[in-house]
C-alpha positions as CSV (number, residue, x, y, z in Angstrom):
1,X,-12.0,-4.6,37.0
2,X,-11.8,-1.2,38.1
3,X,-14.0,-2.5,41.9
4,X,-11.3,-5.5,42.0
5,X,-8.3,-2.9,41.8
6,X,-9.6,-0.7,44.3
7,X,-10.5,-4.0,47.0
8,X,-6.6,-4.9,46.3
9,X,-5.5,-1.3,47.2
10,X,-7.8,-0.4,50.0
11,X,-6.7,-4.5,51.5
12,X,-3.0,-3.6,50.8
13,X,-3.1,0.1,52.3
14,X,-4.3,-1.8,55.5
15,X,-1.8,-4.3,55.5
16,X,1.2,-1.3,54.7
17,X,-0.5,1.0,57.8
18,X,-0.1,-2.3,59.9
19,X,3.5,-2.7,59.8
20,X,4.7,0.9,59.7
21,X,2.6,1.6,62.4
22,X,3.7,-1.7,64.5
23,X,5.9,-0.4,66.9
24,X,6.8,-3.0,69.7
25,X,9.0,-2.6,72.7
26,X,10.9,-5.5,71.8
27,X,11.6,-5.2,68.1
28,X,14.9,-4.2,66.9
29,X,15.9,-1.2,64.3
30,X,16.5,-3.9,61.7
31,X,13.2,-6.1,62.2
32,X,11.8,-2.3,61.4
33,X,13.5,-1.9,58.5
34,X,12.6,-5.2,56.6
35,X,9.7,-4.3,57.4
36,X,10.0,-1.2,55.4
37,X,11.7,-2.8,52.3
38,X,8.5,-5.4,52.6
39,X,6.0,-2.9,52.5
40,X,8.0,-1.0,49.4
41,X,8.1,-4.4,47.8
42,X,4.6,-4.6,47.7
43,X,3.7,-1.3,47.0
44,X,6.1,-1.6,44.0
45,X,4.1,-5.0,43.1
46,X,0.7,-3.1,43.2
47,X,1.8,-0.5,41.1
48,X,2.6,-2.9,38.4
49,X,0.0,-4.9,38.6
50,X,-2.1,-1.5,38.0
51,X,0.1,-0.6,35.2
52,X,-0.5,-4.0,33.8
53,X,-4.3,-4.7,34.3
54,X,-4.5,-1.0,32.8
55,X,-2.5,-1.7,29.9
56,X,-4.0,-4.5,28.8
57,X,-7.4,-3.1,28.6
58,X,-6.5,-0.3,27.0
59,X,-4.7,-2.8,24.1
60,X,-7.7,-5.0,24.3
61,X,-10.1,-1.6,23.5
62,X,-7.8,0.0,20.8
63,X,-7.8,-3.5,18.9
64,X,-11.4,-3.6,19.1
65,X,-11.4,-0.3,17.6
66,X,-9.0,-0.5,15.2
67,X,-11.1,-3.9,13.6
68,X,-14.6,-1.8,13.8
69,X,-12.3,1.0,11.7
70,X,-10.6,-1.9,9.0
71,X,-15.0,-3.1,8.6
72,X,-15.7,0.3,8.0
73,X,-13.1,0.8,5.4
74,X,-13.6,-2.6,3.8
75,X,-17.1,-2.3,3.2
76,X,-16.4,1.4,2.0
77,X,-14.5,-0.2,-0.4
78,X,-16.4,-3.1,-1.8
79,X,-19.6,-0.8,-2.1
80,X,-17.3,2.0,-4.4
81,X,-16.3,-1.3,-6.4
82,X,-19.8,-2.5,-6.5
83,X,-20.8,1.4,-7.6
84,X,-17.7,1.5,-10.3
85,X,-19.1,-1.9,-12.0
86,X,-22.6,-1.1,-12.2
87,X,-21.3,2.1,-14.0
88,X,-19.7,0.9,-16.1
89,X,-22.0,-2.0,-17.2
90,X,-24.8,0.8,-17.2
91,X,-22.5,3.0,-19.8
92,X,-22.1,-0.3,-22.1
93,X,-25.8,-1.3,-21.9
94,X,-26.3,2.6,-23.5
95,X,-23.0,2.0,-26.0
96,X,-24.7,-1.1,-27.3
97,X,-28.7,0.3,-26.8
98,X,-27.2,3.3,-29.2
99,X,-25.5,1.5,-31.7
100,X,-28.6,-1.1,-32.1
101,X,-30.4,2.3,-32.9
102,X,-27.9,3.6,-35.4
103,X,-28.4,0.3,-37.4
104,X,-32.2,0.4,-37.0
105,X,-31.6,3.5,-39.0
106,X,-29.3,2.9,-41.1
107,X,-30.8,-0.1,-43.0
108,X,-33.9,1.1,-44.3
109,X,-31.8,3.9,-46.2
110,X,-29.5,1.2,-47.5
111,X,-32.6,-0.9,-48.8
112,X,-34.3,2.1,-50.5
113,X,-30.8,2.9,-52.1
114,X,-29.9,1.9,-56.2
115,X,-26.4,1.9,-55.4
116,X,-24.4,-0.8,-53.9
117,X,-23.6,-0.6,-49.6
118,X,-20.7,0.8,-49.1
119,X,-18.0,-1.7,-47.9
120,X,-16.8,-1.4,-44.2
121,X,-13.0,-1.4,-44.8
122,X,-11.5,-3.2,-41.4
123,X,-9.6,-1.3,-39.4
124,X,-6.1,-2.7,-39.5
125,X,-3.2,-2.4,-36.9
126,X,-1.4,0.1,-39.1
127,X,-4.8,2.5,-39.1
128,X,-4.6,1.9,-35.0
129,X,-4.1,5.6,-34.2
130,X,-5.6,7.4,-37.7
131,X,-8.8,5.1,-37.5
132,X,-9.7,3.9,-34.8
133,X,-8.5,6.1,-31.9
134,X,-10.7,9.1,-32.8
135,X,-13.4,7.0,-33.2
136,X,-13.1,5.6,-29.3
137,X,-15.8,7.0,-26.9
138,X,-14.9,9.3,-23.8
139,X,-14.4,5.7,-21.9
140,X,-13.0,3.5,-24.4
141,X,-10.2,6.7,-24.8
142,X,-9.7,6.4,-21.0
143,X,-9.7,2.7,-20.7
144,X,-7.0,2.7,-23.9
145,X,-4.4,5.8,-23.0
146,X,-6.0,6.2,-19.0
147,X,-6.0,9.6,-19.3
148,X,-9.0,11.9,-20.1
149,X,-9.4,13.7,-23.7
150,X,-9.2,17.0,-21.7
151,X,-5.5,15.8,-20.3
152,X,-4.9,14.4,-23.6
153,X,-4.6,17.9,-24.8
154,X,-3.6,19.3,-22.0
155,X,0.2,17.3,-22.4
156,X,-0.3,17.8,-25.7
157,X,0.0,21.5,-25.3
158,X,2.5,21.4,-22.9
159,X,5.0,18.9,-25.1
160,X,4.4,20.2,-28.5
161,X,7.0,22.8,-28.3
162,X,9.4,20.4,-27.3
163,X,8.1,17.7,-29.7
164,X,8.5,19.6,-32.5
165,X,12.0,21.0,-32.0
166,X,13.3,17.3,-32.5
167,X,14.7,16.6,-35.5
168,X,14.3,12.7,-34.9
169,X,10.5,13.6,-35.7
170,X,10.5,16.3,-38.2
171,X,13.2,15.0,-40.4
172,X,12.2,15.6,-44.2
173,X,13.7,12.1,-44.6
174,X,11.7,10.6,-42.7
175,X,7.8,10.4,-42.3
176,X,6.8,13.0,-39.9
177,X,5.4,12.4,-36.5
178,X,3.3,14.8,-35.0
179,X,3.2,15.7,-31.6
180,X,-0.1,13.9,-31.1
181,X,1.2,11.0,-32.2
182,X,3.7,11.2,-30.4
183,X,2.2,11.7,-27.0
184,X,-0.6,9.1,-28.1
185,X,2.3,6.5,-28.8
186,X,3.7,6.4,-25.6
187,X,0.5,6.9,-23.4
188,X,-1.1,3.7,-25.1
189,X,2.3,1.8,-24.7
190,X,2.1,2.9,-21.0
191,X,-1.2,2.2,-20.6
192,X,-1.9,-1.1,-22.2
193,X,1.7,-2.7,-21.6
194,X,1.8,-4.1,-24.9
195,X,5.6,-5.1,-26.1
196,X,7.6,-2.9,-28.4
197,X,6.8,-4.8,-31.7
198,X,3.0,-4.6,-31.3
199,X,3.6,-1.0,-30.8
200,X,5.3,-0.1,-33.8
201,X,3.2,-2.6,-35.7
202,X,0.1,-0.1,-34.4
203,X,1.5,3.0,-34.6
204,X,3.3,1.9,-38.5
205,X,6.5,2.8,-37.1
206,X,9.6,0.9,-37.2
207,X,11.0,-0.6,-33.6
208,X,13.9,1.5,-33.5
209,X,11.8,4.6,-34.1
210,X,9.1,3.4,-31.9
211,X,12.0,3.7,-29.4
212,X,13.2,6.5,-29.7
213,X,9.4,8.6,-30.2
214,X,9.3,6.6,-26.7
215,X,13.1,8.7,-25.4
216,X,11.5,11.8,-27.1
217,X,8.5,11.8,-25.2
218,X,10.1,10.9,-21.7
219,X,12.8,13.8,-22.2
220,X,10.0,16.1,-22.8
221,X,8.0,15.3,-19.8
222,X,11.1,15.4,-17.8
223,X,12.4,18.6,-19.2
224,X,8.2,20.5,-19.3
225,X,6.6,18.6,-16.3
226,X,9.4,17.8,-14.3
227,X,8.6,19.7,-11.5
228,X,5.6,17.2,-10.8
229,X,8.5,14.6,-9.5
230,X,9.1,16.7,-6.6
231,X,12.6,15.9,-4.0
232,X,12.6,15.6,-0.6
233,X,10.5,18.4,1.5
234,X,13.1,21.1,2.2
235,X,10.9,24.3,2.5
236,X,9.4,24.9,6.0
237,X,5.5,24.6,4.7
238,X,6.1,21.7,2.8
239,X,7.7,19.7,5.1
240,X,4.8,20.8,7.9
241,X,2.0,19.9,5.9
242,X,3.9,16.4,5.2
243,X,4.5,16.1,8.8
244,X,0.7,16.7,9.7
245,X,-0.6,14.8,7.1
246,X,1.2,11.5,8.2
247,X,0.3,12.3,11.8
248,X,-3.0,12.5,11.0
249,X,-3.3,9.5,9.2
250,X,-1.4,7.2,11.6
251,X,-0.9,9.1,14.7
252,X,3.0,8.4,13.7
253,X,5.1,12.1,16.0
254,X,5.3,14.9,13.7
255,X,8.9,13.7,12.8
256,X,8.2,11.4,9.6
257,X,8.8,13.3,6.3
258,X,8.4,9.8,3.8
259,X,7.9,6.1,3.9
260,X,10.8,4.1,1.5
261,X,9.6,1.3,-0.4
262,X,11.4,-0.6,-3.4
263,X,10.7,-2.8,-6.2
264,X,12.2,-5.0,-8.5
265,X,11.0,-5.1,-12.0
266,X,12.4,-7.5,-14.9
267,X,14.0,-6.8,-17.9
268,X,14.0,-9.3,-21.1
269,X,15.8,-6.7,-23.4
270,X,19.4,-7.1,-25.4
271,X,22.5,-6.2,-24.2
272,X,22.4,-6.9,-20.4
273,X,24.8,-9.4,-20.1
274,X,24.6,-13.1,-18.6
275,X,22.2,-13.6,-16.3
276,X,18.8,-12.5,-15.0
277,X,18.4,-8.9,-15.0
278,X,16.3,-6.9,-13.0
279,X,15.6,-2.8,-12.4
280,X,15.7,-2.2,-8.6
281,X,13.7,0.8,-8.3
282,X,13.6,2.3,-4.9
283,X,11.0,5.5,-4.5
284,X,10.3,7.5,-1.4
285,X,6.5,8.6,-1.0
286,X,4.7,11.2,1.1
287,X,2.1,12.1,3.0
288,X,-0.1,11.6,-0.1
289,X,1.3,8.7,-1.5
290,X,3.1,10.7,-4.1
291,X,6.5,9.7,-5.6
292,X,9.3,12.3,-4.3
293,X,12.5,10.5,-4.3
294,X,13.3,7.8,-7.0
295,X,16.6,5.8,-7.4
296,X,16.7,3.5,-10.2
297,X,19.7,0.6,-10.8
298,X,20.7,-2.3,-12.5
299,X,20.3,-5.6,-9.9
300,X,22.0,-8.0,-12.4
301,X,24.0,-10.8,-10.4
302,X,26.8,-9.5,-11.9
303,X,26.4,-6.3,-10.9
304,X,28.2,-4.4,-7.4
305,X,25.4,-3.9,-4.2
306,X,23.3,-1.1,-4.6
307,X,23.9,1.7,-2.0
308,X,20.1,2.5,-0.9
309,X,18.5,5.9,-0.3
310,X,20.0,8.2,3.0
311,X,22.3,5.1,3.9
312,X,25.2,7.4,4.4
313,X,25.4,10.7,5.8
314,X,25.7,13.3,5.1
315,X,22.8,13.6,2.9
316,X,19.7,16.0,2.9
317,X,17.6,13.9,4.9
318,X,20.2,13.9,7.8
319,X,20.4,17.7,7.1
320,X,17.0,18.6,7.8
321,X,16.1,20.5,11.4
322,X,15.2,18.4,14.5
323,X,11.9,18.6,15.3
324,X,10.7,18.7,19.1
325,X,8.2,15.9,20.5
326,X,7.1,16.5,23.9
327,X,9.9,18.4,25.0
328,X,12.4,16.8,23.6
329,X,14.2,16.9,19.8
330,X,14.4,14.0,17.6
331,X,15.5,14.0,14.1
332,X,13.6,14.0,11.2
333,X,12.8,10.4,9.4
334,X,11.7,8.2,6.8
335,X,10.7,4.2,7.2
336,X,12.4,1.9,5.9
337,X,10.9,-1.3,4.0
338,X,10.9,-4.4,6.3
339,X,13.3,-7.0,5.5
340,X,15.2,-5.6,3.5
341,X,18.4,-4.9,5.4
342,X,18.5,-1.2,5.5
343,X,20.9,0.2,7.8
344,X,19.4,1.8,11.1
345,X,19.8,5.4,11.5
346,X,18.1,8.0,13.5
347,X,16.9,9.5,10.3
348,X,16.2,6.0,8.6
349,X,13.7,3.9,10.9
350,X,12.7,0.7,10.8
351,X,10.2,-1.9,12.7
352,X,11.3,-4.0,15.6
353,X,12.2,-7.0,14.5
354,X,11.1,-8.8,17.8
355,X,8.9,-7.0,19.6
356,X,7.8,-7.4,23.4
357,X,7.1,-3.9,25.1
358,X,3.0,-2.8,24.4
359,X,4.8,0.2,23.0
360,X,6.8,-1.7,20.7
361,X,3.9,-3.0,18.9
362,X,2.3,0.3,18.5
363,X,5.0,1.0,16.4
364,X,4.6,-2.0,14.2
365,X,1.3,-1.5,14.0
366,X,2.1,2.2,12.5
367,X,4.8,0.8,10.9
368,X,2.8,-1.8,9.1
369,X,-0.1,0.5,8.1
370,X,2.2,2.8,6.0
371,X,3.5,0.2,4.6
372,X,0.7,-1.2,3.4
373,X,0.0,2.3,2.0
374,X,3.0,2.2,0.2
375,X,2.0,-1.1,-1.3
376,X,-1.3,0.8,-2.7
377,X,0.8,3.4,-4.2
378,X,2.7,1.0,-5.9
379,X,0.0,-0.4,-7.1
380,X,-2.5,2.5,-8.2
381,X,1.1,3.3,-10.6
382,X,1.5,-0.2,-11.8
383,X,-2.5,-0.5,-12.5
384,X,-2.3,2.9,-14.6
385,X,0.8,2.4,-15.8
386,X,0.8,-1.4,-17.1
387,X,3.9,-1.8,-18.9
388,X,5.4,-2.1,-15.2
389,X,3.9,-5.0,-14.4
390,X,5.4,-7.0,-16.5
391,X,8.7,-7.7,-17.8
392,X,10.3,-4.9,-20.1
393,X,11.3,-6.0,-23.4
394,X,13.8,-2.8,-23.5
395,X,17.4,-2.0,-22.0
396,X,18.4,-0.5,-18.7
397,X,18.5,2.6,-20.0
398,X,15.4,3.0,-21.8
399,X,13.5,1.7,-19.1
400,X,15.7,4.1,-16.4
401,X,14.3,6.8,-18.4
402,X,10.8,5.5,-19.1
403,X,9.9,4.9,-15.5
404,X,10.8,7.8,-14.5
405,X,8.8,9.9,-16.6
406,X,5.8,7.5,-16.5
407,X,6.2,8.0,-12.2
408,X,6.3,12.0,-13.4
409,X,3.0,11.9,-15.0
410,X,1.2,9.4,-12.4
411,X,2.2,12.3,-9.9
412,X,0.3,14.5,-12.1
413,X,-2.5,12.7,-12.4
414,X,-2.5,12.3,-8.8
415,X,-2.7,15.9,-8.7
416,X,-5.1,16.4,-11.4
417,X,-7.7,14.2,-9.3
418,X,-7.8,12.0,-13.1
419,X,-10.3,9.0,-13.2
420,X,-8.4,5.8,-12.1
421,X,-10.9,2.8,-12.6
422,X,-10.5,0.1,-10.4
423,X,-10.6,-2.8,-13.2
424,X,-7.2,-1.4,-14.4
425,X,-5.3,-3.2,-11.3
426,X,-7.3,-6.4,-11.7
427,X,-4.2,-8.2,-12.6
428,X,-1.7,-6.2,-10.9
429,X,0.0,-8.2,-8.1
430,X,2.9,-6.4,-6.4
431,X,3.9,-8.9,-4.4
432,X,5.4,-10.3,-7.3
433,X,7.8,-7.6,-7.5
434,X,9.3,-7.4,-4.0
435,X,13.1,-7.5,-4.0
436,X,15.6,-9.2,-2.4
437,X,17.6,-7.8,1.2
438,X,20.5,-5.7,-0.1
439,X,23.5,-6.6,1.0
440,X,25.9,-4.0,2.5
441,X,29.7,-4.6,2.0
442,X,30.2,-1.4,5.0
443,X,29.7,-2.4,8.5
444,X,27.0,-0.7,10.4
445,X,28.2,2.0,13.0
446,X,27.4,1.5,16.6
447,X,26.6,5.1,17.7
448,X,24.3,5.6,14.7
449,X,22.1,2.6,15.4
450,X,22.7,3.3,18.8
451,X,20.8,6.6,18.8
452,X,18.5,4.8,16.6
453,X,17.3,2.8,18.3
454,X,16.7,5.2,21.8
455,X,14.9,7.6,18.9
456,X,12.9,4.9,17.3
457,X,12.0,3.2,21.5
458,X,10.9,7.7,22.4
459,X,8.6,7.5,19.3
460,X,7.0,4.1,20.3
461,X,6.2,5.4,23.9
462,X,5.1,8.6,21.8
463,X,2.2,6.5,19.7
464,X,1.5,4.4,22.8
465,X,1.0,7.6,25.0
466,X,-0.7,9.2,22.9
467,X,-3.0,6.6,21.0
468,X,-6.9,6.9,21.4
């Protein structure tokens, strides 16, 4: 390609010298100036047939690249899966070898014995958490609460001051729940996403106290840990390291502080009026995939359209300093989620919805990536946290206020580096859970989107220019 360009330059170079340099006797001043404009004409023509042979390759290699890279990843991937289920079929194998053993040795002491075996009492769902739980192994413990013992204790530390100040759990009238309990009770209804009944029927508790040692636990975490729901990046450092950690992982300008995504989970509970209701819960993520901002409201037809995240200014997102990208300052951003009707901002991007330019696919194709991160955030809190992924048997309230402490101790977790087995997310499809557009009764303003969209066109030339 690179010989073929060259022939077509060196042949029209020749052809250009010819007619500038054609000077006859009897041609005119304006025979020499088409002349000109023809040889301008062409050179204009070569230079964008250069810019477009060019271009193309350069798509045509960073494709191939990017597919050797999504391999990579993908067989990454199903090897730490194949690794994860040959580990844990290895630890069962031992479970079952040992408890063969402990029969083996059990039976000829019960033989030799004058006195009747002793009866194994079953464990019933009342004795769930006095029986059974402390008899669980290290992994059945993890695979029923999905936290470690260690972490186990660790919260329990942390909450029992505020646990036992309550007087719904240390009323002399009532049987009294221990902080333990407590914390055990709404881990395992967390974790396993049983309903509300089977709960209480476990823990021996009635439904309305089941409840409320569910309020108790959430206010707690939100009141001891709830720091680990961090808000937007305002300092300096944080917002550079989130800055550099999303350049780094999608080569998006150091300008994008959070990727917006939203859900929609159901709700089967009393007392939400006629009609389908549903939690719209919109959540802004960082560079790590953590959960910073969190917006949670009622989407019940009856309901009025929910305003989403940094529609309007002014808000702190719109507050935050410019940052300069080759010379030039842009504001900082999030992404928005695709198709759902968010209003176009300079600090609230979204893809093209019809792209042509190379460069406007470069942004698509950053755009896409993080939003298929976003989708494995969602689903890395749904898998450990299984009573969102189905529908909540509680009202909007209850589950306002469980969500958002369940997305406060996934965050720690997160932080923690705490096991989080891949089997968990087996049935966890988030698809099921994407929302409908918003509607917006405000119309959009024409400066904003405006400067939107010249911001959003400099960032795509940005990736482009600077892509590998």
């Amino acid at each position: 390609m690179n010989e073929e360009l060259n022939f077509i330059n060196k042949d029209l170079n020749n052809v250009l010298q010819q007619l500038v340099n054609d000077k006859t006797h009897d041609m005119g001043a304006d025979v020499q100036q088409r002349k000109e404009k023809v040889a301008m004409l062409i050179k204009l023509h070569v230079r964008h047939l250069q810019q477009t042979v060019i271009t193309h390759r350069r798509r045509r290699q960073q494709r191939a690249r990017r597919r050797l890279k999504q391999m990579r990843s993908f067989f990454m991937q199903q090897m730490i899966q194949l690794q994860s289920k040959y580990m844990h079929m290895f630890a069962m194998l031992r479970l079952k070898h040992a408890q063969l053993d402990n029969l083996d040795e059990e039976e000829p002491t019960a033989l030799n014995s004058e006195s009747p075996p002793a009866e194994i009492i079953p464990t019933a769902h009342s004795e769930f958490w006095e029986l059974t739980v402390p008899q669980f192994s290290d992994e059945q413990f993890l695979n029923s609460l999905h936290v470690t013992r260690s972490t186990f204790q660790m919260l329990c530390s942390q909450l029992a001051p505020t646990l036992q100040s309550v007087p719904e759990l240390t009323s002399p009238h009532l049987e009294h729940i221990s902080a333990e309990k407590c914390v055990g009770l709404a881990l395992y209804f967390l974790a396993s996403g049983e309903r509300i009944s089977i709960i209480s029927e476990q823990f021996a508790l009635p439904r309305a106290r089941t409840i409320k040692c569910l309020k108790v636990f959430c206010n707690a975490v939100m009141s001891s840990l709830g720091k680990a729901l961090r808000l937007l990046p305002q300092s300096q450092t944080d917002c550079s390291n989130v800055l550099a950690g999303f350049r780094r992982e999608c080569n998006m300008p150091a300008a994008l502080i959070g990727v917006l995504a939203v859900c929609c989970i159901p709700l089967r509970g009393k007392g939400k009026g006629q009609g389908d209701a549903t939690l719209r819960m919109e959540f802004l993520l960082d560079d790590r995939m953590l959960f910073r901002e969190l917006q949670l409201g009622n989407a019940s037809g009856n309901r009025a359209p929910l305003t989403p995240l940094f529609a309007h200014a002014p808000n702190p997102l719109s507050q935050l300093p410019l940052r300069c990208i080759n010379g030039r300052e842009v504001p900082t951003f999030v992404l928005a989620p695709v198709h759902q009707n968010y209003p176009l901002r300079p600090w609230l991007l979204q893809q093209y919805t019809d792209p042509v330019a190379p460069h406007e696919y470069d942004f698509n194709e950053v755009a896409d990536h993080l939003q298929e991160l976003s989708d494995c955030a969602l689903h890395r809190l749904m898998s450990r946290w299984r009573f969102l992924s189905q529908p909540l048997d509680i009202s909007f309230q209850t589950a306002s206020c469980i969500i958002t402490a369940a997305t406060v101790l996934h965050n720690l977790l997160e932080e923690l580096s705490e096991p989080h087995m891949l089997e968990w997310g087996n049935s966890v499809d988030v698809s099921r859970f994407r929302p409908p557009p918003i509607f917006l009764n405000q119309p959009d303003s024409n400066e904003d989107s405006l400067r939107a969209l010249d911001v959003r066109d400099f960032l795509a030339r940005t990736i482009s220019s600077t892509e590998m």
